[in-house]
N, C-alpha and C positions, 0 to 999 in steps of 0.2 A: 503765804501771802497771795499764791495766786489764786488757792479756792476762794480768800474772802474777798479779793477783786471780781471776781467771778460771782459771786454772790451779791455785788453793789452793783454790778453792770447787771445782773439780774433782772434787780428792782428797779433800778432806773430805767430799765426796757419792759415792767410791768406795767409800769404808770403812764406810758403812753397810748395804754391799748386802751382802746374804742369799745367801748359795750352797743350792739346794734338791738339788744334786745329792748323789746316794747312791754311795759305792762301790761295787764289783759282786763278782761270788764269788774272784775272784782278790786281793783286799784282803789284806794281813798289815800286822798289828797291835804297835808294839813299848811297852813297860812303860808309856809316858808319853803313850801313848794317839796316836800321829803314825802314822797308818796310810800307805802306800803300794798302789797297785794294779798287779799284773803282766800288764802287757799279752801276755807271750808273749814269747820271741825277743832277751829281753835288754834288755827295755824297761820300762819301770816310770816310774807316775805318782803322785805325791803331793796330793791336791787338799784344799785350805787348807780351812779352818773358818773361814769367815766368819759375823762374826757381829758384830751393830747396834753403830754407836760406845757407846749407851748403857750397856752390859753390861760394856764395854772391848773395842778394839783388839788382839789376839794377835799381830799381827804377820803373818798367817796368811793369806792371803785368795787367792792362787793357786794355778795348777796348777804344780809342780817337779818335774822329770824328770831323768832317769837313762839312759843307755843305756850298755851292757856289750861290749866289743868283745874278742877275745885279747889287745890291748896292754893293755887300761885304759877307764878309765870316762870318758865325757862327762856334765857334770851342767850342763840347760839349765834356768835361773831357780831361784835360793835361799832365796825367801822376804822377809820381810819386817822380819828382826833375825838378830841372829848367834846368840840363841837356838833358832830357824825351821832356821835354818843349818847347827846343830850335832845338831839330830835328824836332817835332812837325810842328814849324815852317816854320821849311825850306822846308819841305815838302810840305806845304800849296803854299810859293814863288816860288815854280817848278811848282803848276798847276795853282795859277791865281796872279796875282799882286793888286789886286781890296783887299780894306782896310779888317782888322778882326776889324769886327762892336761890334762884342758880343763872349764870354768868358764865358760856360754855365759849371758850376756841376751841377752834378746830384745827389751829398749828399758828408758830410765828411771825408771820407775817404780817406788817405793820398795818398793812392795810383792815388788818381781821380784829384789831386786839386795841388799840388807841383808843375807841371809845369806852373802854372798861369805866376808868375812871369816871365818868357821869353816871356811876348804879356805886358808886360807895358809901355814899347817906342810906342805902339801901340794907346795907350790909348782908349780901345777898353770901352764896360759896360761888367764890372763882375757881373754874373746873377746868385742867389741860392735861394734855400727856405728861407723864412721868416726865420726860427731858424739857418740860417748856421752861420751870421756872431758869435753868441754866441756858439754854435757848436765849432766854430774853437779856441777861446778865452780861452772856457776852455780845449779844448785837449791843446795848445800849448806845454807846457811843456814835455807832453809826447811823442807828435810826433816829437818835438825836440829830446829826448834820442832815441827816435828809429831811427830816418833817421840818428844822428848822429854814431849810433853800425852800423847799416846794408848799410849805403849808404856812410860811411868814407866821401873821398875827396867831393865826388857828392853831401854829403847834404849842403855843401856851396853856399849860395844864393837862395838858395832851401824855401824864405819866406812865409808865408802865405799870399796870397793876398784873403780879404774879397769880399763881394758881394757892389757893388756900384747899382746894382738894385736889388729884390728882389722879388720873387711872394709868393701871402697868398694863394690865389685860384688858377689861373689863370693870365696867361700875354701873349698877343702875341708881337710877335718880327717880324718886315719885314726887309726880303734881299731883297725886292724891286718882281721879278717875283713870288715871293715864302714866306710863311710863317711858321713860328714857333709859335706852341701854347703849350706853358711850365704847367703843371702842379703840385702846391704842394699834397702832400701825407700825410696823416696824420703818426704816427706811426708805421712803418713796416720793412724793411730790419733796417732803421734807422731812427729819427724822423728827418730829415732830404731830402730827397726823393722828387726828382722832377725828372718827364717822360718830352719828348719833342715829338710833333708829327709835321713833316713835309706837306706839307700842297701839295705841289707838287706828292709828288711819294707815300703817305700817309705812310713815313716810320716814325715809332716808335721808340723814342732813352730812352729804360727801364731804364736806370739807374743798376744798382743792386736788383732792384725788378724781373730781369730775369736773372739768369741766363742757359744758353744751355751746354749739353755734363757734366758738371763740376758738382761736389755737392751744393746745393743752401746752401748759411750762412744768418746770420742774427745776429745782433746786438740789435735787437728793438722787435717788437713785432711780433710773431707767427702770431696770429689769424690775427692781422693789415696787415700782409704781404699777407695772404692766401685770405685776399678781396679785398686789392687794385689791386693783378696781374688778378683777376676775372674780376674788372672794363675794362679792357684791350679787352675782349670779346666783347662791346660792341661800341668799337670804331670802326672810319673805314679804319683799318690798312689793309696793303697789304705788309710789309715786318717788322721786326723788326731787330735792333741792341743790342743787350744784352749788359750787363756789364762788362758780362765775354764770352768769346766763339764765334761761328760764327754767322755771321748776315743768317736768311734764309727769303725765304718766307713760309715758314711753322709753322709760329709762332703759330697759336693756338696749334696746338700740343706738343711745348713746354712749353708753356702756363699749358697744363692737365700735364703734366709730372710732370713741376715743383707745381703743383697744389696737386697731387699725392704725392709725396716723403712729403710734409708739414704736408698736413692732415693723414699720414698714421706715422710720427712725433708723432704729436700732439695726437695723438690717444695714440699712446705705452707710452710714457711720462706720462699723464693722466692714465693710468691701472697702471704703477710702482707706481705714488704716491699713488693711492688711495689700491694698497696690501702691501703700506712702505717698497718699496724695495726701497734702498740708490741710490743716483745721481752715485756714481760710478756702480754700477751693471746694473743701466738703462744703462749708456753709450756701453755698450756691448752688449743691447738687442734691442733696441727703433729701430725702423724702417729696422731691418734686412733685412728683406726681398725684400728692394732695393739696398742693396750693389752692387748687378752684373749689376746694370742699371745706375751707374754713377760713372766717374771717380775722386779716389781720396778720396772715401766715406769712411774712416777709420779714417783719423782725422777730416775731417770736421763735419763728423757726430758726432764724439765726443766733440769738438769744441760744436757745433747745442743744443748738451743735456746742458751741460754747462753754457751756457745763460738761457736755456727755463726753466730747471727745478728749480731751485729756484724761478722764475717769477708764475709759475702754482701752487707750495708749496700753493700760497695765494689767488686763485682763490675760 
Protein backbone atom coordinates (compact mmCIF):
# COMPACT_ATOMS: atom_id res chain seq x y z
CA UNK A 1 0.00 0.00 0.00
CA UNK A 2 2.62 2.21 0.61
CA UNK A 3 4.63 1.90 -2.72
CA UNK A 4 1.45 2.57 -4.53
CA UNK A 5 0.61 5.71 -2.41
CA UNK A 6 3.98 6.65 -3.07
CA UNK A 7 3.51 6.25 -6.55
CA UNK A 8 0.06 8.48 -6.62
CA UNK A 9 1.93 11.16 -4.69
CA UNK A 10 4.48 10.75 -7.38
CA UNK A 11 2.18 11.75 -10.06
CA UNK A 12 0.39 14.17 -8.53
CA UNK A 13 3.90 16.00 -7.64
CA UNK A 14 4.57 15.38 -11.60
CA UNK A 15 1.80 17.46 -12.82
CA UNK A 16 2.67 20.33 -11.10
CA UNK A 17 6.08 20.90 -12.49
CA UNK A 18 6.66 23.83 -14.63
CA UNK A 19 8.29 23.14 -18.12
CA UNK A 20 10.59 26.75 -18.55
CA UNK A 21 11.66 25.45 -21.74
CA UNK A 22 11.19 27.59 -24.99
CA UNK A 23 10.77 26.21 -28.50
CA UNK A 24 13.52 27.27 -30.94
CA UNK A 25 13.14 28.89 -34.61
CA UNK A 26 12.24 25.79 -36.05
CA UNK A 27 8.75 25.58 -34.06
CA UNK A 28 5.44 25.53 -36.41
CA UNK A 29 2.46 26.42 -34.94
CA UNK A 30 -0.98 24.84 -35.78
CA UNK A 31 -4.70 26.72 -35.20
CA UNK A 32 -5.07 25.34 -31.63
CA UNK A 33 -1.98 26.67 -30.57
CA UNK A 34 -0.02 22.78 -30.26
CA UNK A 35 3.31 23.80 -31.63
CA UNK A 36 5.91 21.15 -32.77
CA UNK A 37 9.75 21.79 -33.35
CA UNK A 38 11.67 20.37 -36.48
CA UNK A 39 14.62 19.19 -35.59
CA UNK A 40 15.98 18.45 -39.19
CA UNK A 41 16.11 15.24 -40.99
CA UNK A 42 12.68 14.12 -40.47
CA UNK A 43 12.47 14.54 -36.96
CA UNK A 44 10.17 16.76 -35.01
CA UNK A 45 9.44 17.32 -31.30
CA UNK A 46 6.25 18.42 -29.58
CA UNK A 47 7.10 19.76 -26.02
CA UNK A 48 3.97 19.73 -23.76
CA UNK A 49 2.83 23.03 -21.80
CA UNK A 50 3.08 22.19 -18.56
CA UNK A 51 1.45 24.03 -16.43
CA UNK A 52 0.64 24.04 -12.11
CA UNK A 53 -2.31 21.57 -11.19
CA UNK A 54 -3.83 24.80 -9.88
CA UNK A 55 -4.61 26.38 -13.16
CA UNK A 56 -5.70 22.76 -14.43
CA UNK A 57 -4.11 19.69 -15.91
CA UNK A 58 -4.09 19.81 -20.08
CA UNK A 59 -3.04 16.64 -20.26
CA UNK A 60 0.15 18.10 -21.86
CA UNK A 61 3.33 17.85 -19.94
CA UNK A 62 5.90 15.92 -22.24
CA UNK A 63 8.00 15.91 -24.96
CA UNK A 64 6.07 13.73 -28.28
CA UNK A 65 7.87 12.95 -31.15
CA UNK A 66 7.69 11.98 -34.76
CA UNK A 67 10.00 10.72 -36.94
CA UNK A 68 9.43 10.40 -40.96
CA UNK A 69 11.04 7.66 -42.83
CA UNK A 70 10.04 6.57 -46.97
CA UNK A 71 7.72 3.91 -45.58
CA UNK A 72 5.89 5.92 -42.74
CA UNK A 73 6.02 7.59 -39.67
CA UNK A 74 7.25 6.53 -36.12
CA UNK A 75 5.35 8.45 -33.39
CA UNK A 76 7.29 8.04 -29.86
CA UNK A 77 5.06 9.07 -26.70
CA UNK A 78 1.36 10.68 -27.19
CA UNK A 79 0.62 12.73 -24.68
CA UNK A 80 -1.46 12.81 -22.03
CA UNK A 81 -5.40 12.30 -23.26
CA UNK A 82 -6.69 11.41 -26.69
CA UNK A 83 -7.27 15.09 -27.00
CA UNK A 84 -3.02 15.60 -26.66
CA UNK A 85 -3.29 12.63 -29.05
CA UNK A 86 -5.42 14.10 -31.75
CA UNK A 87 -3.40 17.37 -32.14
CA UNK A 88 -0.54 15.02 -32.20
CA UNK A 89 -1.90 13.82 -35.13
CA UNK A 90 -2.74 16.48 -37.08
CA UNK A 91 0.44 17.78 -36.76
CA UNK A 92 1.96 14.74 -38.20
CA UNK A 93 -0.90 15.19 -41.47
CA UNK A 94 0.57 18.93 -42.07
CA UNK A 95 4.16 17.48 -42.68
CA UNK A 96 3.57 14.04 -44.49
CA UNK A 97 0.55 12.07 -45.48
CA UNK A 98 2.72 8.63 -45.56
CA UNK A 99 0.89 6.01 -42.98
CA UNK A 100 1.97 5.97 -38.71
CA UNK A 101 3.54 2.63 -39.03
CA UNK A 102 4.43 2.44 -35.10
CA UNK A 103 3.03 4.00 -31.91
CA UNK A 104 6.30 3.83 -29.44
CA UNK A 105 6.13 4.55 -25.20
CA UNK A 106 8.80 5.04 -23.70
CA UNK A 107 7.28 3.72 -20.14
CA UNK A 108 3.99 4.09 -18.24
CA UNK A 109 3.40 7.05 -17.45
CA UNK A 110 0.00 8.69 -17.98
CA UNK A 111 1.21 11.44 -19.13
CA UNK A 112 3.35 9.53 -22.26
CA UNK A 113 0.71 6.89 -23.38
CA UNK A 114 -3.18 8.57 -23.27
CA UNK A 115 -2.98 9.90 -26.63
CA UNK A 116 -2.46 6.30 -28.08
CA UNK A 117 -5.86 6.13 -28.70
CA UNK A 118 -6.19 8.95 -31.35
CA UNK A 119 -3.62 6.68 -33.99
CA UNK A 120 -6.18 3.54 -33.69
CA UNK A 121 -8.14 4.26 -37.22
CA UNK A 122 -4.62 4.00 -37.92
CA UNK A 123 -3.92 0.74 -36.95
CA UNK A 124 -0.42 1.46 -36.72
CA UNK A 125 2.00 -1.49 -33.92
CA UNK A 126 1.64 -0.27 -30.40
CA UNK A 127 5.28 -0.75 -29.33
CA UNK A 128 6.46 -0.96 -25.17
CA UNK A 129 8.56 -2.90 -22.86
CA UNK A 130 7.91 -6.21 -22.21
CA UNK A 131 6.23 -5.13 -18.57
CA UNK A 132 4.11 -2.18 -20.05
CA UNK A 133 1.12 -4.19 -21.02
CA UNK A 134 0.80 -5.33 -17.12
CA UNK A 135 2.19 -1.88 -16.03
CA UNK A 136 -0.86 -0.32 -17.54
CA UNK A 137 -3.45 -3.11 -16.20
CA UNK A 138 -2.60 -2.64 -12.99
CA UNK A 139 -2.42 1.34 -12.75
CA UNK A 140 -5.82 1.45 -14.60
CA UNK A 141 -7.84 2.21 -11.84
CA UNK A 142 -5.95 4.92 -10.61
CA UNK A 143 -4.98 6.66 -13.60
CA UNK A 144 -8.65 6.50 -14.36
CA UNK A 145 -9.29 8.73 -10.90
CA UNK A 146 -6.64 10.96 -11.79
CA UNK A 147 -7.23 11.82 -15.57
CA UNK A 148 -10.80 11.83 -14.51
CA UNK A 149 -10.00 14.94 -11.22
CA UNK A 150 -7.48 16.80 -13.34
CA UNK A 151 -8.39 16.34 -17.12
CA UNK A 152 -12.58 16.62 -16.38
CA UNK A 153 -14.26 16.60 -19.98
CA UNK A 154 -10.68 15.55 -21.76
CA UNK A 155 -10.39 12.33 -19.88
CA UNK A 156 -13.19 11.00 -22.03
CA UNK A 157 -11.89 8.45 -24.48
CA UNK A 158 -8.74 9.29 -23.16
CA UNK A 159 -8.36 4.66 -23.14
CA UNK A 160 -5.57 2.81 -22.44
CA UNK A 161 -4.26 1.44 -25.61
CA UNK A 162 -1.56 -1.65 -24.71
CA UNK A 163 1.46 -2.70 -26.68
CA UNK A 164 0.58 -5.04 -29.78
CA UNK A 165 4.52 -5.43 -30.14
CA UNK A 166 6.76 -5.51 -27.31
CA UNK A 167 10.68 -5.42 -26.79
CA UNK A 168 12.62 -7.70 -23.94
CA UNK A 169 16.13 -6.64 -25.17
CA UNK A 170 15.97 -5.21 -28.24
CA UNK A 171 13.85 -4.60 -31.45
CA UNK A 172 14.37 -2.77 -34.58
CA UNK A 173 11.62 -1.11 -36.40
CA UNK A 174 12.29 0.16 -40.23
CA UNK A 175 10.64 3.33 -41.85
CA UNK A 176 12.05 1.99 -44.86
CA UNK A 177 15.56 4.87 -45.34
CA UNK A 178 15.95 4.87 -41.63
CA UNK A 179 15.84 2.72 -38.53
CA UNK A 180 14.75 2.62 -35.06
CA UNK A 181 16.50 0.39 -32.49
CA UNK A 182 14.33 0.38 -29.35
CA UNK A 183 15.74 -0.68 -26.15
CA UNK A 184 14.17 -2.28 -22.85
CA UNK A 185 15.70 -0.98 -19.57
CA UNK A 186 15.74 -2.88 -16.72
CA UNK A 187 14.54 -0.97 -13.49
CA UNK A 188 15.08 2.70 -13.40
CA UNK A 189 13.15 5.96 -13.73
CA UNK A 190 10.47 2.92 -14.08
CA UNK A 191 10.48 -0.74 -14.56
CA UNK A 192 9.11 0.01 -17.49
CA UNK A 193 11.84 2.10 -19.73
CA UNK A 194 12.46 1.80 -23.22
CA UNK A 195 15.26 4.46 -25.15
CA UNK A 196 14.94 4.58 -29.05
CA UNK A 197 17.90 5.48 -31.16
CA UNK A 198 17.57 6.70 -34.65
CA UNK A 199 19.65 5.27 -36.98
CA UNK A 200 19.75 8.22 -39.56
CA UNK A 201 20.79 11.36 -37.52
CA UNK A 202 21.86 8.98 -34.45
CA UNK A 203 19.33 10.90 -32.51
CA UNK A 204 18.36 9.28 -28.99
CA UNK A 205 14.70 9.40 -27.94
CA UNK A 206 15.56 8.76 -23.60
CA UNK A 207 12.39 8.39 -22.55
CA UNK A 208 12.44 9.70 -18.80
CA UNK A 209 15.73 8.25 -18.01
CA UNK A 210 16.84 12.06 -19.29
CA UNK A 211 15.59 14.56 -18.11
CA UNK A 212 17.41 18.47 -19.22
CA UNK A 213 16.85 22.12 -17.41
CA UNK A 214 13.99 20.20 -14.97
CA UNK A 215 14.66 18.10 -11.74
CA UNK A 216 15.10 14.48 -12.68
CA UNK A 217 12.16 12.06 -10.76
CA UNK A 218 11.89 8.60 -10.66
CA UNK A 219 9.52 6.20 -9.73
CA UNK A 220 11.76 2.91 -9.72
CA UNK A 221 15.13 2.45 -8.83
CA UNK A 222 18.05 5.02 -7.96
CA UNK A 223 20.92 3.11 -8.64
CA UNK A 224 18.99 1.29 -11.94
CA UNK A 225 18.48 4.73 -13.21
CA UNK A 226 22.26 6.18 -12.44
CA UNK A 227 23.51 3.07 -14.80
CA UNK A 228 21.23 2.81 -17.39
CA UNK A 229 21.57 6.86 -18.32
CA UNK A 230 25.58 5.86 -17.98
CA UNK A 231 25.00 3.10 -20.71
CA UNK A 232 24.01 6.11 -23.08
CA UNK A 233 27.80 7.18 -23.05
CA UNK A 234 28.66 4.56 -24.99
CA UNK A 235 26.32 4.76 -27.72
CA UNK A 236 26.75 6.69 -30.88
CA UNK A 237 24.44 9.47 -30.26
CA UNK A 238 24.88 13.00 -31.78
CA UNK A 239 21.64 14.54 -30.41
CA UNK A 240 19.37 13.53 -27.86
CA UNK A 241 15.40 14.21 -27.14
CA UNK A 242 14.54 13.98 -23.36
CA UNK A 243 11.40 13.30 -21.66
CA UNK A 244 11.11 16.37 -20.26
CA UNK A 245 12.91 19.69 -21.66
CA UNK A 246 14.82 20.61 -24.80
CA UNK A 247 16.27 18.27 -27.38
CA UNK A 248 20.28 19.44 -27.64
CA UNK A 249 23.30 18.19 -29.19
CA UNK A 250 25.00 18.51 -26.07
CA UNK A 251 23.73 15.64 -24.45
CA UNK A 252 26.56 14.19 -22.59
CA UNK A 253 26.62 16.86 -20.53
CA UNK A 254 23.27 16.46 -19.60
CA UNK A 255 23.96 13.02 -19.33
CA UNK A 256 26.87 14.10 -16.08
CA UNK A 257 24.34 16.65 -14.87
CA UNK A 258 21.69 14.36 -14.51
CA UNK A 259 24.30 11.81 -13.39
CA UNK A 260 25.40 14.39 -10.78
CA UNK A 261 22.24 15.52 -8.95
CA UNK A 262 21.52 11.27 -8.59
CA UNK A 263 24.51 10.23 -7.11
CA UNK A 264 24.95 13.26 -5.02
CA UNK A 265 20.97 11.96 -4.00
CA UNK A 266 21.98 8.82 -3.33
CA UNK A 267 24.78 9.67 -1.31
CA UNK A 268 22.74 12.35 1.40
CA UNK A 269 19.77 9.66 1.54
CA UNK A 270 22.30 6.85 2.47
CA UNK A 271 24.29 9.33 5.33
CA UNK A 272 20.46 10.36 6.84
CA UNK A 273 19.62 6.72 7.20
CA UNK A 274 22.60 5.37 8.43
CA UNK A 275 22.73 8.71 11.38
CA UNK A 276 18.48 7.84 11.75
CA UNK A 277 17.70 10.96 10.75
CA UNK A 278 13.73 10.52 9.73
CA UNK A 279 12.41 10.66 5.85
CA UNK A 280 10.90 13.83 6.66
CA UNK A 281 14.24 15.87 7.89
CA UNK A 282 16.17 14.06 4.80
CA UNK A 283 13.73 15.71 2.54
CA UNK A 284 14.98 19.24 3.49
CA UNK A 285 18.54 18.18 3.45
CA UNK A 286 19.38 15.30 0.77
CA UNK A 287 21.07 16.80 -2.27
CA UNK A 288 20.96 20.62 -1.24
CA UNK A 289 23.53 21.57 -2.80
CA UNK A 290 21.97 21.33 -6.27
CA UNK A 291 18.88 23.34 -5.65
CA UNK A 292 20.37 26.54 -7.68
CA UNK A 293 21.15 24.15 -10.70
CA UNK A 294 17.74 22.92 -11.57
CA UNK A 295 14.43 24.08 -12.11
CA UNK A 296 11.62 23.29 -9.88
CA UNK A 297 13.90 21.30 -7.18
CA UNK A 298 11.81 21.85 -4.11
CA UNK A 299 9.02 19.45 -4.65
CA UNK A 300 10.65 17.15 -6.89
CA UNK A 301 13.39 16.77 -4.71
CA UNK A 302 11.12 15.96 -2.14
CA UNK A 303 8.96 14.00 -4.18
CA UNK A 304 12.75 12.02 -5.17
CA UNK A 305 13.43 11.32 -1.20
CA UNK A 306 9.96 9.96 -0.85
CA UNK A 307 10.37 7.10 -3.22
CA UNK A 308 14.10 6.49 -2.52
CA UNK A 309 14.21 6.39 1.21
CA UNK A 310 12.12 3.66 2.23
CA UNK A 311 13.58 1.56 -0.76
CA UNK A 312 17.45 2.31 0.77
CA UNK A 313 15.76 1.53 4.69
CA UNK A 314 16.46 -2.21 3.25
CA UNK A 315 19.58 -2.02 1.61
Amino acid sequence: MRILMNILSYWLSILVLISCSNLQAGAQTTKDGFAIEDLGNGIYVHHGVHMDIDTGYQGDICNASFVMGSKGVAVIDTGGSIKVGKQLREAIRKVTPLPVLYVINTHVHPDHIYGNAAFLDDKPEFVGHDKLSVAMELRREQYAKINAKLLGEDAKGSELVKPTMTVKTTLELDLGDRKLVLTAHPNAHTNTDVSVLESKTNTEFTGDLLFIERTPVLEGDIKGMIAEVEKFKSQPIKQVVPGHGPATKNWLQAVENEQRYLNTLLTDIRASIKKGESMESTMNTAAAGEKDKWLLFDIANRRNVNIIYPALEWE
